[in-house]
N, C-alpha and C positions, 0 to 999 in steps of 0.2 A: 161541193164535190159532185163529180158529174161521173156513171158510169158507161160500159158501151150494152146497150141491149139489143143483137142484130147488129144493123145498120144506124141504130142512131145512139143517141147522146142524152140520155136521162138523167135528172139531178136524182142525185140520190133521197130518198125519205130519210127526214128528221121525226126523231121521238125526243118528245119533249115530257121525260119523266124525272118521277123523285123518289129512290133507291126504298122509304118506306109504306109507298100508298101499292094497297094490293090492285088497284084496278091498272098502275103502269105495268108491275108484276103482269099480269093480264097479258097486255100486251106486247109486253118485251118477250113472254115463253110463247104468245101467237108466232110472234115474227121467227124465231127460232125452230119451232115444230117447222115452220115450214120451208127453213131456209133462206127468207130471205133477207138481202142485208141493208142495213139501215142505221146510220149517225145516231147514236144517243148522248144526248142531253142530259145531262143532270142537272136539274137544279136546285138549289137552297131554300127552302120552303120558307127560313125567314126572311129572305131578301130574293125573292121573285123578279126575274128579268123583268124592264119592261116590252120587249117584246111579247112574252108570253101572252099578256093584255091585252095585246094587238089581236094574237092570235084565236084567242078564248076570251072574251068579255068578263068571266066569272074569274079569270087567273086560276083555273084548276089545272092539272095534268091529267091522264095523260092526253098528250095532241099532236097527232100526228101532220106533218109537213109535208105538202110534197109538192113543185115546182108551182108556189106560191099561193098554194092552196091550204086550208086548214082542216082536215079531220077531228074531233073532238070525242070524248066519252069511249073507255076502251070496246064495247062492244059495236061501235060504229068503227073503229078502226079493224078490227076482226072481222066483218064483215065487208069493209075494203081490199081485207087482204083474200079472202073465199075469190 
């Protein structure tokens, strides 16, 4: 998913969270305090994409995505979005 910001074409950020871990809670209410909008992910905590792996070495959430890049640890994502 790609939005328009201005003039160009930004992929949209992915959150790669899991509906009971409070550190994705974290950052699913950052992104909303501030309005901004962002693909969420759910995943199954029993059966973990592997992409997530890719994305995070340890397979935690939450992890934030964004044009091919990975954010990790919701307080690094929080401080992406400041």
């Amino acid at each position: 998913m790609k939005r328009e910001i201005g003039s160009q074409l930004v992929a949209m950020p992915r959150l790669w969270s899991w509906f009971l871990s409070p550190f994705s809670a974290k950052a699913r209410i950052a992104f909303a305090e501030k309005g901004v909008e962002v693909e969420l992910l759910e995943i199954d905590a029993r059966q973990r994409p592997a992409r997530l792996r890719e994305l995070n070495p340890t397979n935690r959430v939450p992890v934030l995505e964004v044009d091919g890049y990975a954010i990790r640890e919701s307080s690094a994502i929080c401080d992406w979005l400041e």
